[in-house]
C-alpha positions as CSV (number, residue, x, y, z in Angstrom):
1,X,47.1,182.6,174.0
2,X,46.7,179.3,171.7
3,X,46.4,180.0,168.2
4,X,45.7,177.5,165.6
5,X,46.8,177.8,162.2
6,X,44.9,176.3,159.5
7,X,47.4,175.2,156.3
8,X,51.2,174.5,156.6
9,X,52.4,176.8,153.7
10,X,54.5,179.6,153.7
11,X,52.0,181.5,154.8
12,X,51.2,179.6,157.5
13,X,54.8,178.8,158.5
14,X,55.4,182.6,158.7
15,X,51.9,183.0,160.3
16,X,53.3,180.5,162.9
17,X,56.7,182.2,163.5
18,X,54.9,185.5,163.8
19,X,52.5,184.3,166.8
20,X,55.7,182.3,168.2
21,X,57.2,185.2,168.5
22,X,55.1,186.9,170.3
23,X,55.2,184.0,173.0
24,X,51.4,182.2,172.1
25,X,50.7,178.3,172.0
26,X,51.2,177.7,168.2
27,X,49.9,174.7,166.4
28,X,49.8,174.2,162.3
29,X,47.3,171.7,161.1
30,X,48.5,170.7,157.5
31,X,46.5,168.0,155.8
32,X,49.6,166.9,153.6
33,X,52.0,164.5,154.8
34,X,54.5,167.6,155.1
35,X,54.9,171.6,155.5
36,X,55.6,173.8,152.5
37,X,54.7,171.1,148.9
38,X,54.4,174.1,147.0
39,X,57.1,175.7,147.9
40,X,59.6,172.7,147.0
41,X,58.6,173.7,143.3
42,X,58.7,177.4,143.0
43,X,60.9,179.1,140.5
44,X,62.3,176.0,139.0
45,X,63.1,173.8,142.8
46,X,65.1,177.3,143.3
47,X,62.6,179.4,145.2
48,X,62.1,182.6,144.4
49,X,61.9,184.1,147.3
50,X,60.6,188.2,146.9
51,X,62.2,190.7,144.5
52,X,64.5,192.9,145.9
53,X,62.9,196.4,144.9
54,X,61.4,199.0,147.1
55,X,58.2,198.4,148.9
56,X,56.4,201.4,147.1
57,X,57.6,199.0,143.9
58,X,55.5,196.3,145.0
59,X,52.3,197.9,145.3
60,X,52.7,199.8,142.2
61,X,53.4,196.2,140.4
62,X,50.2,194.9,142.0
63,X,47.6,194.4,139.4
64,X,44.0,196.3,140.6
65,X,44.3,198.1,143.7
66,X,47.8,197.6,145.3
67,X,47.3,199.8,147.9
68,X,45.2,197.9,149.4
69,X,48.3,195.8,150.6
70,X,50.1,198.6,151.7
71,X,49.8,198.3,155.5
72,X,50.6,194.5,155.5
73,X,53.7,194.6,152.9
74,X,55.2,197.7,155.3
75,X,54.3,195.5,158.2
76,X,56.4,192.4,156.9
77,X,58.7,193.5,153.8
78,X,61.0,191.7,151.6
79,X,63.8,192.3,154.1
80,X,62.1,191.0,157.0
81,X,61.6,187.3,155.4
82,X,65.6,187.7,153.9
83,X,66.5,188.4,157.9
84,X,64.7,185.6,158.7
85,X,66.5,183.0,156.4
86,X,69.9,185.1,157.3
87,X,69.3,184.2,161.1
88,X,68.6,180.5,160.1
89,X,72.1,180.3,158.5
90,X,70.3,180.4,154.4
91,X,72.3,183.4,152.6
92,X,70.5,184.9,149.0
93,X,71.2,186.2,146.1
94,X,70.1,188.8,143.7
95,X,69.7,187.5,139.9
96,X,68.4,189.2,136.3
97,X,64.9,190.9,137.5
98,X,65.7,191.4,140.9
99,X,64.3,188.3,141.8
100,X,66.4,186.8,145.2
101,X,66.9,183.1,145.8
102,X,68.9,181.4,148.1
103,X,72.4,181.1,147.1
104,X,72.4,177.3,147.3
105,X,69.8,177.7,144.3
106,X,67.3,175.0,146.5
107,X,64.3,175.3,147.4
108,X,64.3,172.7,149.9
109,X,67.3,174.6,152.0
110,X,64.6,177.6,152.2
111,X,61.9,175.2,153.5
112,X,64.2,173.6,156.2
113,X,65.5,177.1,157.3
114,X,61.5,178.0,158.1
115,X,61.7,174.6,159.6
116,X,64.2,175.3,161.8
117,X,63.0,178.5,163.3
118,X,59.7,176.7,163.7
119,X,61.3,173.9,166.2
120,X,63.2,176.8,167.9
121,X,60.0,178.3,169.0
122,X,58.1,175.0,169.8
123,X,55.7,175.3,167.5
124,X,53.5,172.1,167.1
125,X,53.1,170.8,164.0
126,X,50.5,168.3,162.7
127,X,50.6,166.9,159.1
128,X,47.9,164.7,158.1
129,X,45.2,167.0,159.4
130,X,42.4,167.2,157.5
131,X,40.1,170.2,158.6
132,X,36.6,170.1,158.2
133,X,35.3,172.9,160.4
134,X,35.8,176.0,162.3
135,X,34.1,175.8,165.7
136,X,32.8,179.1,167.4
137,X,30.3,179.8,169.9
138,X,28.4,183.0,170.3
139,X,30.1,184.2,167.1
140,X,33.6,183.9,168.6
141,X,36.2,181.3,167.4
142,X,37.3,178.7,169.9
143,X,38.6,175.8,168.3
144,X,38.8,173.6,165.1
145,X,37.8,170.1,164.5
146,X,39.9,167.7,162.0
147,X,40.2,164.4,160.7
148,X,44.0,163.0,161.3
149,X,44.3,159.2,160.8
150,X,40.5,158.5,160.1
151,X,39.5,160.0,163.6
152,X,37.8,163.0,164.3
153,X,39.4,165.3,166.9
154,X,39.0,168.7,168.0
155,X,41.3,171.1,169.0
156,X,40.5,174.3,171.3
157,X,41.9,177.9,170.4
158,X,41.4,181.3,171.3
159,X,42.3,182.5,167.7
160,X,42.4,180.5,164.1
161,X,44.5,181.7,161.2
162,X,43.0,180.8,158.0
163,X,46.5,180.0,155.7
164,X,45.4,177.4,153.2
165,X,46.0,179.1,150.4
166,X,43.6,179.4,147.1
167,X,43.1,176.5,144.3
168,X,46.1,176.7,142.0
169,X,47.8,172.9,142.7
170,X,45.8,170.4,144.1
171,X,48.4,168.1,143.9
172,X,50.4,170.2,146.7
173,X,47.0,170.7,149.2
174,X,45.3,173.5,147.4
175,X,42.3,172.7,146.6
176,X,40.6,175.4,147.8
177,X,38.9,174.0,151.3
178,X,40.1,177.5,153.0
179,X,37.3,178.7,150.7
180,X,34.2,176.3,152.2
181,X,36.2,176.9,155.7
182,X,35.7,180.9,155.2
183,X,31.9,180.4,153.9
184,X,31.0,178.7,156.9
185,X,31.6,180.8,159.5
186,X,29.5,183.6,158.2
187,X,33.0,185.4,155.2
188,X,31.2,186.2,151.9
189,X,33.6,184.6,149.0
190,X,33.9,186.4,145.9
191,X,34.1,185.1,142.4
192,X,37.6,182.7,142.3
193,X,39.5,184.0,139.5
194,X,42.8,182.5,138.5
195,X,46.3,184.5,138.7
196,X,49.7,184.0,138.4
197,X,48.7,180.8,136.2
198,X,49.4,179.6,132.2
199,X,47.7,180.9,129.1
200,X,45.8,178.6,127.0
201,X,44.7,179.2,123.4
202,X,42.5,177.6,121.2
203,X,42.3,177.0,117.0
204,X,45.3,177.9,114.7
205,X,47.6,179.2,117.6
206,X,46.8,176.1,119.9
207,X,48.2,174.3,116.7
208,X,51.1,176.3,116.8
209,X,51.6,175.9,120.5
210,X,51.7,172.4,120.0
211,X,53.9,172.0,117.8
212,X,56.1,174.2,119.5
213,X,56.0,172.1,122.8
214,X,58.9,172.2,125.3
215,X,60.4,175.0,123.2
216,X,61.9,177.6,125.9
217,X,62.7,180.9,124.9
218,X,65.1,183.2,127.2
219,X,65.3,186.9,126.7
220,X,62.4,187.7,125.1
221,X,60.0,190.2,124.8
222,X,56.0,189.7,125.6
223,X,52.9,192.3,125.3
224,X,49.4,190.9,126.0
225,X,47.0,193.4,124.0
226,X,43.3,194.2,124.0
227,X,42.9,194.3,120.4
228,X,38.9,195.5,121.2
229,X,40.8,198.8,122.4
230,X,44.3,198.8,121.1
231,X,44.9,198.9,124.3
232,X,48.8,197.3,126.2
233,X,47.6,195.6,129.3
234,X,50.8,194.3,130.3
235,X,54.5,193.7,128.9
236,X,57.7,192.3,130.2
237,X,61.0,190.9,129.3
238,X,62.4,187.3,130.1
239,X,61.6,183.5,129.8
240,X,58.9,181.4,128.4
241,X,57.8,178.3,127.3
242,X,55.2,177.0,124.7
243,X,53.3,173.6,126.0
244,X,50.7,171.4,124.6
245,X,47.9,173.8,126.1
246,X,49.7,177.5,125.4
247,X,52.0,179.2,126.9
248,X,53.6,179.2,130.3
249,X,57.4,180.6,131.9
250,X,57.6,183.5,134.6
251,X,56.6,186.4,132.0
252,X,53.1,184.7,131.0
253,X,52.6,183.6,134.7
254,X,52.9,187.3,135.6
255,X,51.0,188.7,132.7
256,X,47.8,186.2,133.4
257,X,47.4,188.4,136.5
258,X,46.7,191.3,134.6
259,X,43.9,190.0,132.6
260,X,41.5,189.1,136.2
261,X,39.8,192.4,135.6
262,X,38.4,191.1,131.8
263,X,35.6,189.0,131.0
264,X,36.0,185.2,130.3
265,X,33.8,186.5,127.2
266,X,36.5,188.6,126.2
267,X,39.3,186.3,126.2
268,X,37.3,183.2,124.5
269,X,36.3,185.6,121.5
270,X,40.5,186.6,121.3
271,X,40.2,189.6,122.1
272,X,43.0,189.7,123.8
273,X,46.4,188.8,121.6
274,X,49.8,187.5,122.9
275,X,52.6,189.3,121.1
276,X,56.1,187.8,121.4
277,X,59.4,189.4,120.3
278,X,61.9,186.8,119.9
279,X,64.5,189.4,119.6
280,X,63.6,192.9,121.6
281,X,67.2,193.9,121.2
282,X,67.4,194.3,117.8
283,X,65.3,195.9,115.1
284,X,64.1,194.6,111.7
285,X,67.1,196.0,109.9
286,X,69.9,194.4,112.2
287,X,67.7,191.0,112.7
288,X,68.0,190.8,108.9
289,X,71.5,191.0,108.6
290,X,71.8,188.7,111.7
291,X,70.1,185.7,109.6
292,X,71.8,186.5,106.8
293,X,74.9,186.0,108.3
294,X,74.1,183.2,110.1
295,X,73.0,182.2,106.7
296,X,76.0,182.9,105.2
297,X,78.4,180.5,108.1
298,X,76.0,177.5,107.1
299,X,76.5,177.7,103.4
300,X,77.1,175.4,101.4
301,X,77.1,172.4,104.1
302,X,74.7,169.4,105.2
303,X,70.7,170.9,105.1
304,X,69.1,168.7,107.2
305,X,64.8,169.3,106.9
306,X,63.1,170.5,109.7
307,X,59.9,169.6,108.0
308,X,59.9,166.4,110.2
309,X,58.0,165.4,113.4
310,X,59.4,167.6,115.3
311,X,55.6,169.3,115.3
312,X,53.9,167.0,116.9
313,X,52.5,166.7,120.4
314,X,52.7,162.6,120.7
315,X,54.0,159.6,118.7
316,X,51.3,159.3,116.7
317,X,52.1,160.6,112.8
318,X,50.4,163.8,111.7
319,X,48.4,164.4,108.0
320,X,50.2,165.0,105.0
321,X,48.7,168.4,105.0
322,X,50.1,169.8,108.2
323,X,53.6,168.9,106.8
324,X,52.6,170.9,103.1
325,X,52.1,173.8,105.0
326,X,55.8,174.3,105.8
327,X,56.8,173.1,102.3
328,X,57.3,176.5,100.8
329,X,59.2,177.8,103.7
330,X,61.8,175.2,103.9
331,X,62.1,175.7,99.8
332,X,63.0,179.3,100.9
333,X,65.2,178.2,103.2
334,X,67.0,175.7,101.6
335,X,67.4,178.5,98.6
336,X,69.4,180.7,101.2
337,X,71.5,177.9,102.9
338,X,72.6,176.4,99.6
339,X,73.2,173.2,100.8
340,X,75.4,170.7,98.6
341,X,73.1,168.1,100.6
342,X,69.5,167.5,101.9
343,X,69.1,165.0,104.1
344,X,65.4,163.6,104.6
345,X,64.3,161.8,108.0
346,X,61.1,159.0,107.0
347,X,59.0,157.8,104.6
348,X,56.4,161.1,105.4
349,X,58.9,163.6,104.7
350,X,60.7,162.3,102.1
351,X,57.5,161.6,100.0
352,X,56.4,164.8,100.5
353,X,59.7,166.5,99.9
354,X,60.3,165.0,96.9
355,X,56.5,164.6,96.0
356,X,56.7,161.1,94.9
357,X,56.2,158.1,97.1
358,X,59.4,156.7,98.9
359,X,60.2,153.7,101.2
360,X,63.4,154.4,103.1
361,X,63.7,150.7,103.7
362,X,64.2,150.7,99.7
363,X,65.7,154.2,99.0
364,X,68.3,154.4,101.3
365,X,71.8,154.9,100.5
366,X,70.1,156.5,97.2
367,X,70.3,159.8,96.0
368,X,67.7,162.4,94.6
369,X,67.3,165.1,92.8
370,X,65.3,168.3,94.1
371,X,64.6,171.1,92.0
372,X,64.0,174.2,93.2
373,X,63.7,177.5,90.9
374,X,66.4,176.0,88.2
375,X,68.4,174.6,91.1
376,X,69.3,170.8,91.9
377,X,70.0,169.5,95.1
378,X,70.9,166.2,95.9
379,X,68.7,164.2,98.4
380,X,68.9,161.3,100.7
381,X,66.3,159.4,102.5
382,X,67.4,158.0,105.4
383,X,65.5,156.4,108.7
384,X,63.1,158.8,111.1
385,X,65.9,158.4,113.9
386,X,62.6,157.7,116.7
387,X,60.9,154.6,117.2
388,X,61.3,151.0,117.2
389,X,63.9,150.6,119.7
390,X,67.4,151.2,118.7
391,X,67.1,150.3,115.2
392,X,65.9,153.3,113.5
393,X,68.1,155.4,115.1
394,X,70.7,152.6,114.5
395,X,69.9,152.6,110.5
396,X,69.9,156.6,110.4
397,X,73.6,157.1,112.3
398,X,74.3,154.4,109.5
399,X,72.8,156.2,106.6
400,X,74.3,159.4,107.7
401,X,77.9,158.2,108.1
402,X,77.8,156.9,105.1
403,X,76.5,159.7,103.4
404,X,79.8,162.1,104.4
405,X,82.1,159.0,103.1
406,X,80.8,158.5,99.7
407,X,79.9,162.3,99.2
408,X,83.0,163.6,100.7
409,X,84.0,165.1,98.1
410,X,80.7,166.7,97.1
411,X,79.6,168.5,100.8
412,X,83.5,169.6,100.7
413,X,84.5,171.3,97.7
C-alpha cells in the first residue's frame, strides 16, 4: 500500500515509522528544507520527550475530555517512543517532574535517532514540498498534489496521513495549512484556540512584566484563578520567565491549556489572575526571618540602588515618575541594609535619589549626603555602566575603585 504523509514533524516521522513497519510505500512531504524544525527547540534544544508517569496519568492531566485519547495513548505509550530511541542507540533520562530527555541533553541526537530508523525502513523523504491539495475521486483519497522547486507535481496514494501540525510557530512550518487541507476535502474545523502557549497581560502588570524581562524564576509556585468564581483552574510547581509581553516557562505553557474552555471575554476583562509564590516552601513567618537574615550578612557594606534601568524593556530612558515609584521602597531597604555607602548609577537616578539635579560628569568622585528618618548616608554618583561604548562602563569601574580606596576606612570599620 503507498501512503503519503503530509508534514515531516514528529508526528509525521512516527506516522511514517508506523506504516514502515507494517511494510507500505512510505513517503513524507515536508515543505521545510528539513524534518523535525520544531523539535530542534523543544524544552530548551533538550527535548522533552514524554513524562514518565502511568498512562491513566496522562489522560487524567489532559485538560477537557482526556479520555477521549485513551485508545490512541494505550495504542502508542510513553514507553513505545523510549524503545524506539533505545533501539536507535539514544538512551534517556528521568529529571525533576518526570519529564525524560535524552541523556545527551540534545535535541538534535533525538531527531537523528527518528532519522535513522526512517532510512532503515526506506522511507522516502521530500523536503521542500509544498502541499496545496488533497486529491480524491468518488470521495476516496488517491493522491496529493504539491509544489517542490516552483513545479507542480502530483503524487498517487492509496491513503494520506494529515501530520502538519496546528499554528503555534510559523517560523518552524506551522502555519496552519493542515487546517485549509482538512476543510477541503469535506472535515468541519472547529474554532482554533491556542494551548500550550505564553500568557500575555495588559495595563499595570504588562508594566510590571516588562520591567521584569528575562527574569527567570526556578522552583516556584503558580495558581491561575477565576476571580469571577474563586474558583483554582490550574496550579503547578517549577520554572518561569517574565518577558516583554507576560509570562512564559514550562508552568505557564502548561497552565494556558487550561484556560481553552473560557471566553476571550473573560480573560480580556482579568477575570482570570496569575498568582505566583516565589517561595512555596516556606511560610510568611520563616520567609521573614529568611530576609532578615540575609539582611543581616549584608550589613553595613556597599548599597548599590536598584532604582536604575534595570526596568526598562529597551535603551531608551524611562520618565522620572516610573523611577518615584520605587523611591520609598529602596528608602526601606536601604534602612534595613544599613549601608556605610550608596552608590548611584546616572544622572536619572542620582537626581532623583538625592532630589536635586546632578551631572555625573561634574559630581563624580564627590560625596553626598542622604537623609533618611534622622539617618545620613553617604552617596556617590558615578557613570550608568551601559552605553557609549566602553567609556561609561570604563568611567564607572573607575569611580568605583576609587571609591573603596579613599573610603576604605569608612565601608570597613
Amino acid at each position: 500500500m503507498k501512503v503519503v504523509i503530509i508534514g515531516g514533524g514528529p508526528a509525521g516521522m512516527l506516522s511514517a515509522i508506523s506504516a514502515g513497519t507494517n511494510k507500505n510505500d512510505v513517503t513524507i512531504l515536508e515543505k521545510m528544507n528539513m524534518l523535525g524544525r520544531k523539535l530542534l527547540i523543544t524544552g530548551k534544544g533538550r527535548c522533552n520527550i514524554t513524562s514518565s508517569i502511568p498512562i491513566d496519568e496522562f489522560i487524567k492531566n489532559v485538560p477537557g475530555n482526556g479520555k477521549f485519547l485513551y485508545s490512541c495513548l494505550n495504542n502508542f505509550t510513553n514507553e513505545d517512543i523510549l524503545n524506539i530511541l533505545k533501539e536507535e542507540g539514544l538512551q534517556t533520562k528521568v529529571e525533576r517532574g518526570n519529564r525524560v530527555f535524552p541523556i545527551t541533553d540534545k535535541s538534535q541526537d533525538v531527531l537523528q535517532a527518528l532519522l535513522n530508523r526512517l532510512k532503515k525502513l526506506k522511507v522516502k523523504i521530500e523536503v521542500g514540498a509544498n502541499v496545496k491539495e488533497i486529491l480524491t475521486e468518488q470521495d476516496i483519497v488517491n493522491g496529493v498534489k504539491y509544489i517542490q522547486g516552483g513545479k507542480e507535481k502530483v503524487i498517487k496514494a492509496d491513503k494520506v496521513i494529515l501530520a502538519t501540525g496546528g499554528k503555534s510557530y510559523s517560523a518552524t512550518g506551522s502555519t496552519g495549512d493542515g487546517y485549509e487541507l482538512a476543510k477541503k476535502v469535506g472535515h468541519t474545523v472547529t474554532e482554533i484556540k491556542p494551548s500550550l502557549v505564553p500568557i500575555s497581560t495588559k495595563g499595570k502588570d504588562l508594566e510590571i512584566c516588562r520591567r521584569m524581562q528575562g527574569l527567570s524564576l526556578k522552583n516556584v509556585a503558580i495558581k491561575i484563578k477565576d476571580a469571577k468564581n474563586n474558583k483554582i483552574i490550574y496550579e503547578d510547581f517549577g520554572e518561569m520567565i517574565f518577558t516583554h509581553f507576560g509570562v512564559s516557562g514550562p508552568v505557564i505553557l502548561s497552565g494556558s491549556a487550561h484556560l481553552l474552555r473560557y471566553k476571550k471575554e473573560d480573560i480580556r476583562q482579568g477575570n482570570i489572575k496569575l498568582i505566583i509564590d516565589l517561595k512555596p516552601a516556606l511560610d510568611i513567618q520563616k520567609l521573614d526571618d529568611r530576609i532578615l537574615r540575609d539582611f543581616s550578612l549584608e550589613k553595613n557594606k556597599i548599597f548599590i540602588t536598584n532604582l536604575g534601568k534595570c526596568t526598562q524593556v529597551d535603551a531608551r530612558p524611562l520618565p522620572d515618575k516610573v523611577f518615584k515609584e520605587y523611591l520609598s521602597l529602596i528608602e526601606k531597604e536601604i534602612e534595613l541594609v544599613n549601608p556605610k555607602i550608596i552608590i548611584l548609577f546616572g544622572n536619572q537616578v542620582s537626581s532623583i535619589f538625592l532630589d536635586e539635579k546632578i551631572s555625573v560628569s561634574t559630581s563624580r568622585k564627590k560625596k553626598y549626603i542622604k537623609e533618611i528618618n534622622n539617618k545620613k548616608y553617604s552617596c556617590f554618583p558615578v557613570y550608568y555602566p551601559i552605553g557609549n561604548g566602553r567609556f561609561n562602563i570604563d568611567k564607572s569601574i573607575e569611580d568605583i575603585l576609587w571609591i573603596k580606596e579613599v573610603y576604605f576606612n569608612e565601608i570597613h570599620n
